[in-house]
N, C-alpha and C positions, 0 to 999 in steps of 0.2 A: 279570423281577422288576418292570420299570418299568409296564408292564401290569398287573399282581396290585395292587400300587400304587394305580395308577389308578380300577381296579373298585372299593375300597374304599372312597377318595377320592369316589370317583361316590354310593356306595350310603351311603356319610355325610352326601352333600348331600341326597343321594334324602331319607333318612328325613327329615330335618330337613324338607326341603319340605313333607312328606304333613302336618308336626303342624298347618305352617298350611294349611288346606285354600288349593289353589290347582289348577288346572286344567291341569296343565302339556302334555296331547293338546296343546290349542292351539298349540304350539309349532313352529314351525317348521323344520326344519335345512337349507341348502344342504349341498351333495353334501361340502363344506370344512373341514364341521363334524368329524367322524372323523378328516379327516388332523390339525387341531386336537391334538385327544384325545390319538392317538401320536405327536404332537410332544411329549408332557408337560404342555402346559398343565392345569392345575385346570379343572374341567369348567362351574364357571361364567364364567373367565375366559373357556372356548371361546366359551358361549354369548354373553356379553357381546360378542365380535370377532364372531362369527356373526351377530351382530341386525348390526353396523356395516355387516358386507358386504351384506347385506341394503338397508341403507337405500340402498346405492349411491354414498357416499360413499369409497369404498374398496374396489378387487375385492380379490380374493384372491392374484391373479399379482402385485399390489403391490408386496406383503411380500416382501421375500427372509428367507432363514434368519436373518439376521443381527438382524434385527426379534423373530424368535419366538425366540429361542433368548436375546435379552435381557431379553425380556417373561419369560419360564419363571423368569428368577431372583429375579423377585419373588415376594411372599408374593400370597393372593388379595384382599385389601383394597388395596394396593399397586398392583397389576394392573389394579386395577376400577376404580381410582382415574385412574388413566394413563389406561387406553382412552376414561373420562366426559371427560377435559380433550381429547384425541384428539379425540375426537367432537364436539366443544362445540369445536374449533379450527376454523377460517376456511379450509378447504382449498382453496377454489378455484383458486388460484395455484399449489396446491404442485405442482412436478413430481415430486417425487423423495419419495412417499406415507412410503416404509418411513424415510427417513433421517429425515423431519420424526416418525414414531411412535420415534425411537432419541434424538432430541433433545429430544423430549416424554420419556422416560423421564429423562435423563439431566439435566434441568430439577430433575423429581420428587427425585431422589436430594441433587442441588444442594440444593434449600430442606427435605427432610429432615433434614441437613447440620446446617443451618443454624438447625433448628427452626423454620423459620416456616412459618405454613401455609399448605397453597396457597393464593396465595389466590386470588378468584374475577376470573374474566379480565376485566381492566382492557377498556376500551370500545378496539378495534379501531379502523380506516380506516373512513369510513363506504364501506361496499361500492359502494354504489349511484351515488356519485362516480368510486369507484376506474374501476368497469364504464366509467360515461362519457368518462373521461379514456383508458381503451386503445380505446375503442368510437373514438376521434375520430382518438387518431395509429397506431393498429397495430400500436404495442409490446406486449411480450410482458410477462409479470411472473413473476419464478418468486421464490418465499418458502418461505425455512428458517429452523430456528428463531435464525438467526443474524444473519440480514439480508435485509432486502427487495431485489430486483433487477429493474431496471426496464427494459427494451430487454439488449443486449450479445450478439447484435449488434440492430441497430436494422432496421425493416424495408426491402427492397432498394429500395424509393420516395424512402427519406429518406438511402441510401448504402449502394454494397454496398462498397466498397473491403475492403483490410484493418484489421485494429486497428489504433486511432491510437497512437502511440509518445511518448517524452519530451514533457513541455512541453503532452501535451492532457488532463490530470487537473487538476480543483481538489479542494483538498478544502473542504469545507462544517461549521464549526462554530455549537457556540452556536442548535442548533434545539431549539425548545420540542419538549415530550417524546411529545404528543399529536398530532404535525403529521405527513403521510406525501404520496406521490406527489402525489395531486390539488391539493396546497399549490405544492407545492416543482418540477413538470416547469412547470407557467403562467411560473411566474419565469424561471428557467434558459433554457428554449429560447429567449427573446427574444436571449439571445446568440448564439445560433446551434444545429445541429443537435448533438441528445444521442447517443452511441454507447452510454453506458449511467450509471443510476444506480444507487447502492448505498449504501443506505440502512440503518443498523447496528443491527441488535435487542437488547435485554437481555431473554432468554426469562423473567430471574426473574419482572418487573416485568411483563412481556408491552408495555411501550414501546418507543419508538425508545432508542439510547443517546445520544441530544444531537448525531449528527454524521453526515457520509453522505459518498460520493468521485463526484464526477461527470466522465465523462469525457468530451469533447466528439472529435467528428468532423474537428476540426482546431486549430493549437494557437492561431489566430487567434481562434476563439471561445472557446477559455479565457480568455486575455488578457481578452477582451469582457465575461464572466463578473466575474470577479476588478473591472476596470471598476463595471458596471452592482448587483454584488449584495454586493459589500463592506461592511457596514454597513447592509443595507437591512433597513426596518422591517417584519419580516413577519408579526407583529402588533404591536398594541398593547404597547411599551416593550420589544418582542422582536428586537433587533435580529443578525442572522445574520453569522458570522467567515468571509470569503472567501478565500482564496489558493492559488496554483498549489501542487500538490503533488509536492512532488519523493520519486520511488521511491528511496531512497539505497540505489546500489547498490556504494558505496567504503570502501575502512576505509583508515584511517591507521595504521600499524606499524613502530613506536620499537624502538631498539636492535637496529637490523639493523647486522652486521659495517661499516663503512667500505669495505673491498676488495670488496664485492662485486657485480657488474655485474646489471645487468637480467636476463640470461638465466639467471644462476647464482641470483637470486629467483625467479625466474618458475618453471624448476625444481622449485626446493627446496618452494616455496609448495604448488606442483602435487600434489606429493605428500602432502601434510596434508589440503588443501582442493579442496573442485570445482567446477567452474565457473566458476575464474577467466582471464580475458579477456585483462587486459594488468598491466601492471605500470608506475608513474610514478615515475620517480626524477631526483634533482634532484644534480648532482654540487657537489664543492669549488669554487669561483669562483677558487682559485689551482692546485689540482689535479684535473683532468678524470678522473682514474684513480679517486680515491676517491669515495664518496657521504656523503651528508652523514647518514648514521646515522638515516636515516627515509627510509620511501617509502607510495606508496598504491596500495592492487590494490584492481583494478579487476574484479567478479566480472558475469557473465551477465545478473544479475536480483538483485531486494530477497533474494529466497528465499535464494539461495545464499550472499550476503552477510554475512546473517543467522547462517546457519547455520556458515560459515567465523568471521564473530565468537565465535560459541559455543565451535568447535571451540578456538579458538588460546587462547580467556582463561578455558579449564577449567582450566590448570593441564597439563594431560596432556601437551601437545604440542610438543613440543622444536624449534627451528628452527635447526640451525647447534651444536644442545648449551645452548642458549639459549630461558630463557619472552621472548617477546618481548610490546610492550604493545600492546595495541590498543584502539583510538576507531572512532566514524563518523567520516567527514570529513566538514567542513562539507560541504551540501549546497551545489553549485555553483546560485549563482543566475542562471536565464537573462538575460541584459542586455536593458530597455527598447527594443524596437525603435525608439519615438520616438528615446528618445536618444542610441543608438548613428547614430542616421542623420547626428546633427550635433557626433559626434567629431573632431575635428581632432588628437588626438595618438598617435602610434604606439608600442608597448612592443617594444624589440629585444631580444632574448634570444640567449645563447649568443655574448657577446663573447669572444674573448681579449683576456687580460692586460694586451696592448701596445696595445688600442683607449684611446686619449681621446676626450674629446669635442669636443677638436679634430680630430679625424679625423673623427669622425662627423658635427659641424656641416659640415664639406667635403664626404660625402660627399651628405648628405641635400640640402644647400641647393641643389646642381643643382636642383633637384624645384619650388622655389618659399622663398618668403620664412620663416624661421625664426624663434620665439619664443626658446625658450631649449632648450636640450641638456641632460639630467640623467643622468649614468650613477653607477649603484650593482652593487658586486659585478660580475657578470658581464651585466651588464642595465642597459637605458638609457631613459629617455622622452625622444621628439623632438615639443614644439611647434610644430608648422605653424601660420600666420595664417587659412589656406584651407585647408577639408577638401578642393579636389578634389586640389590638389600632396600632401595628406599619403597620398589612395588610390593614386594615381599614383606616388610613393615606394613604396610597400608593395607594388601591383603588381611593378615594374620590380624594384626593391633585393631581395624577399624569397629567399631561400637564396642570394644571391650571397654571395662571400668576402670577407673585409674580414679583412688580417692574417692569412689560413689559415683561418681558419674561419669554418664556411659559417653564413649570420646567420637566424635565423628574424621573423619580421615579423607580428603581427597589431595590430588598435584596439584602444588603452588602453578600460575601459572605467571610466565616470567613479562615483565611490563613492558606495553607496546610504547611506539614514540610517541600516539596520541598521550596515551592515558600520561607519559611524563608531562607532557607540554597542560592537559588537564589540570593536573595533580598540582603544577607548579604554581597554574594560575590561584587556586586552591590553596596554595601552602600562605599567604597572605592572611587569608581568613582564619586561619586554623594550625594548632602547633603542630610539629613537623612529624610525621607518620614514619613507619619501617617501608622505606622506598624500593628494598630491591629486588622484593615480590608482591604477589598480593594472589591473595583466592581469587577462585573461581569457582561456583556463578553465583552470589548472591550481588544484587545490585550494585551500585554505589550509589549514595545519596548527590544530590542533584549539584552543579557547582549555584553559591548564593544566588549568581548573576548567569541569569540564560542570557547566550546572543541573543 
């Protein structure tokens, strides 16, 4: 039937061609043209893809089904319309032909939607730049309708290692709309070696969308980054938003039972969600059996994170017979190497009851000369005069026992201007905390009120 169809389809076009005289022998078919045809395509669609592959910008192994069988649902204005934008697109870059012609449709449908018309393709990267800037460092560029991708991995001359992990992402806001690689790798790499950039497209507009994630080859030249490009003017009154980007892969999860231990979470969790990793839970400071009715799981990756937030705050998913709440947790911010180097005060966690700070100024002051001793709850800060007596305490002292239980040790880490301006909004909700340090890493609990 879909053939009978077709012939019809064909011989409607035919006639209508003959009224305007046109010479259509001239025409040419690759062998691709017929499989075309009984694919269902309308047969000037074919033709129209047939001239593409023709031209060489596009073979035919390309395409996978998934390409043609999205093209067939259109009408043939629709079709004709896609294939000239296709055509008239900048493929050089593209690796992956058929997804960038599925994203090119699905653009189409987008600003039909939308009623705006296509419109005619906003002025590109100048190519001719682009060429000179991979021509010079041997990165690769691969573009979909989604985002530009610049290096990932980078070539083996500039580092073969593996992908860099936590701590080597900044993200890059506040870029004028018109600016692309040949702008924005000049600046960057004076930090140090790129692993990759990714640079975010809005297919409606055919612009960049204002922002891009660049990853550096170690977490020293992000730092560098964040440093050197934070506010820099990268044109005229165009000044560009710098900072490390943290992949937040934690959620904070309210009105969990009291009785129940880490593994009995870890468990329960496991079966709702995947991919989760560990579980942070923080007990009573007069009862070590209970938890304090909040904890934070800890998932694989952003992805799974994501998707476990989804899962838990549809509604659906019962935890215990309980919807439980869930936030991101704040994004742990890594601590200034500068500054940490010249901490002098230690956070002891996991005291029993019976510790004072009489005890604990006894214990520490072996170590060197003491400022003052602060214990809260189940936790304590110890001012050293000298950071090396306070490394040398935290060495020696950390997991010893003190009163039965074994005491954990790391550097206070001293409070940034976010976390003040945070903490103050916070201080409202909640009585007033020891403000003039705070550990590092376990979370903080989410402020009441997300922006």
């Amino acid at each position: 039937h879909n053939k009978m169809a077709n012939q019809v389809n064909g011989n409607a076009v035919q006639l209508k061609e003959e009224e305007e005289p046109m010479d259509t022998s001239s025409v040419t078919h690759t062998e691709h043209y017929k499989t075309l045809i009984e694919a269902g395509l309308p047969q000037k669609v074919a033709e129209r893809l047939d001239e593409i592959f023709q031209t060489g910008l596009v073979a035919y192994v390309d395409l996978d089904a998934r390409a043609i069988d999205a093209l067939r649902e259109f009408n043939e204005e629709g079709a004709l319309s896609v294939l000239q934008q296709f055509k008239e697109s900048d493929l050089s870059h593209v690796q992956n032909k058929s997804a960038f012609l599925c994203g090119v449709m699905k653009t189409y449908r987008q600003r039909e939607k939308q009623g705006s018309k296509v419109q005619e393709s906003t002025k590109g990267p100048d190519e001719a730049k682009i060429k000179a800037l991979l021509e010079r460092t041997g990165y690769t560029l691969d573009v979909t309708t989604g985002q530009r991708k610049y290096g990932g991995p980078p070539p083996d001359t500039v580092y073969s290692g593996v992908q860099p992990g936590i701590g080597t992402e900044v993200f890059v806001g506040k870029i004028p709309r018109d600016l692309y690689e040949d702008e924005l790798v000049p600046l960057f790499e004076k930090a140090g070696p790129i692993w990759d950039l990714r640079l975010m497209m809005d297919p409606l507009s055919g612009q960049n969308r204002g922002y891009a994630f660049i990853t550096f080859c170690s977490k020293d030249a992000a730092q560098e980054a964040v440093k050197l490009c934070d506010n820099y003017e990268i044109r005229p009154g165009k000044h560009l938003g710098v900072c490390i980007s943290v992949a937040n892969n934690r959620l904070f999860v309210g009105s969990i039972p009291k009785n129940k231990t880490k593994e009995n979470i870890l468990e329960e969790f496991s079966k709702v969600t995947e991919g989760l990793v560990d579980v942070i839970l923080y007990h009573q400071p007069d009862d070590k059996k209970k938890n304090r009715g909040f904890c934070f799981l800890e998932y694989e990756d952003h992805k799974s994170a994501a998707q476990a937030r989804r899962r838990l705050m549809s509604g659906k998913v019962k935890v215990w017979g309980n919807v439980v709440t869930v936030e991101w947790a704040d994004p742990v911010e890594e601590p200034d190497p500068e500054v940490m180097a010249k901490v002098k005060v230690l956070f002891v966690r996991n005291l029993a009851t019976t510790v004072t700070e009489e005890i604990l100024e006894k214990s520490f002051s072996e170590f060197g000369k003491l400022e003052r001793v602060k214990k809260l709850k189940d936790y304590a800060f110890v001012h050293f005069e000298d950071r090396g007596a306070a490394v040398k305490a935290m060495n020696e002292m950390n997991g010893k026992e003190i009163e039965g239980e074994e005491i954990e040790i790391v550097l206070a880490k001293p409070p940034d201007k976010k976390r003040k301006e945070r903490q103050a909004a916070r201080q409202a909700s909640r009585s007033t905390a020891y403000e003039d340090y705070y550990y590092y890493p376990p979370p903080r609990m989410p402020p009441p009120i997300r922006g």
